[in-house]
C-alpha positions as CSV (number, residue, x, y, z in Angstrom):
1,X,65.1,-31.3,-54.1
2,X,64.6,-27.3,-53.6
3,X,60.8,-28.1,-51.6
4,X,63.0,-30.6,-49.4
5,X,65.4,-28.3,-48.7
6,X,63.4,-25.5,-48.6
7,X,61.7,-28.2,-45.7
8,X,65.0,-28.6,-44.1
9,X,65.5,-25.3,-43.5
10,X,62.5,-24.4,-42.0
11,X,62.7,-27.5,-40.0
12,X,66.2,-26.5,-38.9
13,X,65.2,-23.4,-37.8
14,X,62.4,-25.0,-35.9
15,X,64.7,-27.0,-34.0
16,X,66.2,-23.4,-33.2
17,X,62.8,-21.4,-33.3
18,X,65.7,-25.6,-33.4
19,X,64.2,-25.5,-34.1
20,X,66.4,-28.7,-30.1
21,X,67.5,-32.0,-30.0
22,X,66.5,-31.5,-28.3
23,X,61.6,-28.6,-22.6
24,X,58.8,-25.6,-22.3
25,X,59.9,-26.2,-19.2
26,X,63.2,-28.2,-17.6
27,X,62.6,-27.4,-14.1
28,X,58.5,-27.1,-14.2
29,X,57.2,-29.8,-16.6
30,X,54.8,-32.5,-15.9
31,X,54.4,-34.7,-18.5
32,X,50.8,-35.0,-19.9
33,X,49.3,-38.0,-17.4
34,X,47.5,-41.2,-18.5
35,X,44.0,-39.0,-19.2
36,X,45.6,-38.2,-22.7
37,X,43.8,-40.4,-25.1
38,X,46.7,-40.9,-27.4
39,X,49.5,-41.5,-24.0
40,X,46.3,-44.3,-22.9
41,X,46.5,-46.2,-26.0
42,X,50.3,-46.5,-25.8
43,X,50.5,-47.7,-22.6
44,X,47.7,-49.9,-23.2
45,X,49.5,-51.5,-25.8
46,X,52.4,-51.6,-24.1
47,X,52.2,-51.0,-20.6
48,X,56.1,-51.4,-19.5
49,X,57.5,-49.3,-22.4
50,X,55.0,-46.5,-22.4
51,X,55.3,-46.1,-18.3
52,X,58.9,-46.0,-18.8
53,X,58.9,-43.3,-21.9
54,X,56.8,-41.1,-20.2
55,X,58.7,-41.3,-16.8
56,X,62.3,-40.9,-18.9
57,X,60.8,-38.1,-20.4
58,X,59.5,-36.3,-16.9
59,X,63.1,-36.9,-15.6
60,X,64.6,-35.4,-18.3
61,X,62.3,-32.8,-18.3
62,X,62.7,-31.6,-14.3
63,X,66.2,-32.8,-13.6
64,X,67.7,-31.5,-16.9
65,X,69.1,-27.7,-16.5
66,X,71.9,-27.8,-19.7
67,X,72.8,-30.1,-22.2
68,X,75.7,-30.6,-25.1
69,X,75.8,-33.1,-27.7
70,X,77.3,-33.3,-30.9
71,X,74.9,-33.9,-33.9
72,X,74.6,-35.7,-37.1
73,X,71.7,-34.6,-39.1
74,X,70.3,-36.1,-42.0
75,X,67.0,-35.0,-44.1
76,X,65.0,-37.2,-46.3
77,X,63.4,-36.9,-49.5
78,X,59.2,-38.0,-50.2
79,X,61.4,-41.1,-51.5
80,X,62.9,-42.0,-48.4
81,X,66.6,-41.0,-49.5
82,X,68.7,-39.3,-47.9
83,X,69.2,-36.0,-49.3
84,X,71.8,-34.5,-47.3
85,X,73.7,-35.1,-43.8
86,X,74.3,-32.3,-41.8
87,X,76.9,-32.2,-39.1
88,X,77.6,-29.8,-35.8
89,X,77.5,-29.4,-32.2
90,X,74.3,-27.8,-30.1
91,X,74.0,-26.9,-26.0
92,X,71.0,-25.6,-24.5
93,X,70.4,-24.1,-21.3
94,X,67.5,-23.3,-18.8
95,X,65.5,-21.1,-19.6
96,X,65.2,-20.4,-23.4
97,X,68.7,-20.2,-24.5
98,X,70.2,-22.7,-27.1
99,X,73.2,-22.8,-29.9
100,X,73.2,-25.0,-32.3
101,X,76.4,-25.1,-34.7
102,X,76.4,-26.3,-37.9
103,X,79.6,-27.1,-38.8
104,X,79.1,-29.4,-42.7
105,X,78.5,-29.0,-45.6
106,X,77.8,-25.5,-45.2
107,X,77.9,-23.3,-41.8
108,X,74.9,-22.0,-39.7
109,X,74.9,-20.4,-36.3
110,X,71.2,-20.3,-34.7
111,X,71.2,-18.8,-31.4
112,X,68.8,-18.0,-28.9
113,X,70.0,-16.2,-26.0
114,X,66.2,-15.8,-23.8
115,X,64.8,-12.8,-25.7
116,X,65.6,-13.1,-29.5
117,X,66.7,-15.5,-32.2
118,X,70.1,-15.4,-34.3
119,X,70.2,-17.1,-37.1
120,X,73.6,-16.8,-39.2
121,X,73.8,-18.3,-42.2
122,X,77.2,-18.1,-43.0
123,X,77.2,-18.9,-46.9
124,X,74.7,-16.1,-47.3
125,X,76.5,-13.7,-45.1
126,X,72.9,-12.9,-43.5
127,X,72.1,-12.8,-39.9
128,X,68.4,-13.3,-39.0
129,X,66.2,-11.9,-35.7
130,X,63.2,-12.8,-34.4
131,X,61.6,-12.6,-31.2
132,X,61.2,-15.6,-29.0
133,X,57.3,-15.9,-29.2
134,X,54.6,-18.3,-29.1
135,X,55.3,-20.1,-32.4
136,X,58.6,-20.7,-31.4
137,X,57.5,-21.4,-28.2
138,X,56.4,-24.9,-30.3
139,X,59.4,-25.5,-31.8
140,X,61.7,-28.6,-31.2
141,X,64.5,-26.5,-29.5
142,X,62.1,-24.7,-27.0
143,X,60.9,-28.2,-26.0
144,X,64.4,-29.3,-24.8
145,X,65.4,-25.5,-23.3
146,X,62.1,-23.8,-22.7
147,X,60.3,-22.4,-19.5
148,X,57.2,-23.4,-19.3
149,X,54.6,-27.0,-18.8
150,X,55.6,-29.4,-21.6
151,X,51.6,-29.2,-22.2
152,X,51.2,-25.9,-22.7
153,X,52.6,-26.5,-26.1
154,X,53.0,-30.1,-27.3
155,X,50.5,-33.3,-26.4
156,X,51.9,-36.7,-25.7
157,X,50.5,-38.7,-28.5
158,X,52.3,-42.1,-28.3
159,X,55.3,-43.7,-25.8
160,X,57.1,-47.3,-27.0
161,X,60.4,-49.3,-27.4
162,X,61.9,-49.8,-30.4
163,X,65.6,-49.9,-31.8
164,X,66.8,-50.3,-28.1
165,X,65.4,-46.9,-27.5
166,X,62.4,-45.3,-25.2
167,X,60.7,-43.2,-27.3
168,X,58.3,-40.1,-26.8
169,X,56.1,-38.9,-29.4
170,X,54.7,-35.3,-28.9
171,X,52.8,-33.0,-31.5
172,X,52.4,-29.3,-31.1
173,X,49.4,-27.6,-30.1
174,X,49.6,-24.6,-32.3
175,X,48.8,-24.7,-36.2
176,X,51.8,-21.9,-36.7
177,X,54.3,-24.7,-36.8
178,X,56.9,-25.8,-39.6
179,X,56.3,-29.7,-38.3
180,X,54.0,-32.1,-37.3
181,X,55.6,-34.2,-35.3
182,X,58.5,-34.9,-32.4
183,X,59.9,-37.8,-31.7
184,X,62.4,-38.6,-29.0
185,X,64.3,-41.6,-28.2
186,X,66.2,-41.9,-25.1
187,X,68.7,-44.5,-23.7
188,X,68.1,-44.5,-19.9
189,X,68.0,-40.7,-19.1
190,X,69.7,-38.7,-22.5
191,X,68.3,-38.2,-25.3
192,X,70.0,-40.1,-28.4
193,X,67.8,-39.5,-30.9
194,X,65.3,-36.8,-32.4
195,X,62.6,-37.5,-35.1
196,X,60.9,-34.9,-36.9
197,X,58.2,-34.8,-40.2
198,X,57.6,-32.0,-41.0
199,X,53.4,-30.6,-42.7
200,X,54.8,-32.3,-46.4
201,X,55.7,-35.3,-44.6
202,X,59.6,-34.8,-45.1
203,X,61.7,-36.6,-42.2
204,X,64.6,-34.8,-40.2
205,X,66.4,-37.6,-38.0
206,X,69.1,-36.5,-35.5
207,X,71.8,-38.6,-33.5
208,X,73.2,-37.4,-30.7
209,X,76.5,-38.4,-29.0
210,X,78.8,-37.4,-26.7
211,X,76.3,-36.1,-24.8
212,X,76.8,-34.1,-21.2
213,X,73.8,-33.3,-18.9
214,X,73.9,-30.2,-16.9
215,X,77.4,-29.0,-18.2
216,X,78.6,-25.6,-16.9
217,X,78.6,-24.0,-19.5
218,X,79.1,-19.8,-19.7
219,X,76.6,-17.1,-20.6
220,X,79.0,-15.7,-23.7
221,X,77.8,-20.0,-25.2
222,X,74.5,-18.2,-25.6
223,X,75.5,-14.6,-26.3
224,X,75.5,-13.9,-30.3
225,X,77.0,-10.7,-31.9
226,X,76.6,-10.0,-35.8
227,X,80.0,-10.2,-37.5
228,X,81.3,-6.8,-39.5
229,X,79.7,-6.6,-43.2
230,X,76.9,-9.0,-42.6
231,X,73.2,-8.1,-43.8
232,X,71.1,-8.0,-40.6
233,X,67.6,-9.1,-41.0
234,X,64.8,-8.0,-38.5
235,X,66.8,-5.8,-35.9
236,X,70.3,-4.5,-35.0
237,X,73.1,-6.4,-34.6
């Protein structure tokens, strides 16, 4: 149970260094074309369903500038169990700035507001901060709010239809990452669902709903301040 959580919350902060559900880039991406090997085997297999993941997950990409959803998280043991369910809401915004809010069973507040990383773990009474660089330039988060080509960091590897979803599978390019693997599934244009397995082959699966595409949403969403008598980790709050 610790290594799976000890998983988890590397994994969580991935989806925040998210970690993001939930772009390198929302307004610049390309997704990686049919001379991928792994995207060429997909479609091969299934031609309809891999055209149409890759092209929901281009559209997404480029047209996609913010983003809300609320979030159920749950992380499974080696066994398959689930070992806990996490709940909270998360919102993203073009370029590199994200919140996600965990709200049950205990609170966490990871920010990143385009230069640095806040993580507040509010059990612990410890507040976290990193730079936003390369490694968590490969993070799940910095896929869904980043800057920069979707291949600069992550490779298609696999596009299909299952569960009445379109699904995406990308890996990252760096060997610094907490996880293996990305999974998205989208229904039409939003994202629903995110899959990821972490380098022990643990599984973090997120559903998504009430989602809201390009919001407004105000610069303070993304603007984190340490609160009095908190330890601060890794620079000034």
């Amino acid at each position: 149970m610790d290594s799976v959580k000890c998983s988890r919350r590397r994994l969580r902060v991935s989806i925040e260094p998210l970690a993001a559900v939930l772009a390198l880039a929302f307004a610049h991406v390309v997704a990686a074309q049919p001379a991928d090997a792994g995207a060429n085997a997909a479609v091969a297999q299934a031609p309809d369903a891999g055209a149409r993941g890759l092209a929901t997950l281009d559209a997404f990409l480029s047209g996609v500038h913010t983003f809300t959803a609320d979030f159920i998280q749950e992380t499974y043991g080696a066994d398959g169990r689930v070992v806990e369910t996490d709940t909270g809401t998360l919102a993203l915004a073009r370029p590199n700035r994200f919140r996600w809010s965990q709200t049950a069973p205990s609170e966490l507040v990871v920010v990143a507001d385009g230069t640095k990383l806040w993580t507040y773990d509010v059990e612990l009474a410890q507040v976290t901060v990193a730079p936003l660089d390369d490694t968590v330039a490969s993070s799940p988060a910095m896929l869904l709010s980043g800057g920069r080509d979707v291949r600069d960091g992550f490779e298609v590897v696999q596009t299909d239809a299952r569960d009445g979803l379109d699904w995406v599978k990308l890996v990252p390019k760096t060997g610094a990452s907490d996880f293996a693997s990305m999974s998205i599934g989208f229904d039409g244009k939003s994202p629903r669902r995110l899959e990821l397995v972490d380098n022990l082959n643990h599984v973090i699966r997120i559903a998504l709903a009430n989602v809201a595409v390009n919001p407004e949403l105000a610069d303070a969403v993304f603007e984190f301040k340490a609160p009095a008598g908190v330890d601060v980790i890794g620079g000034k709050g």
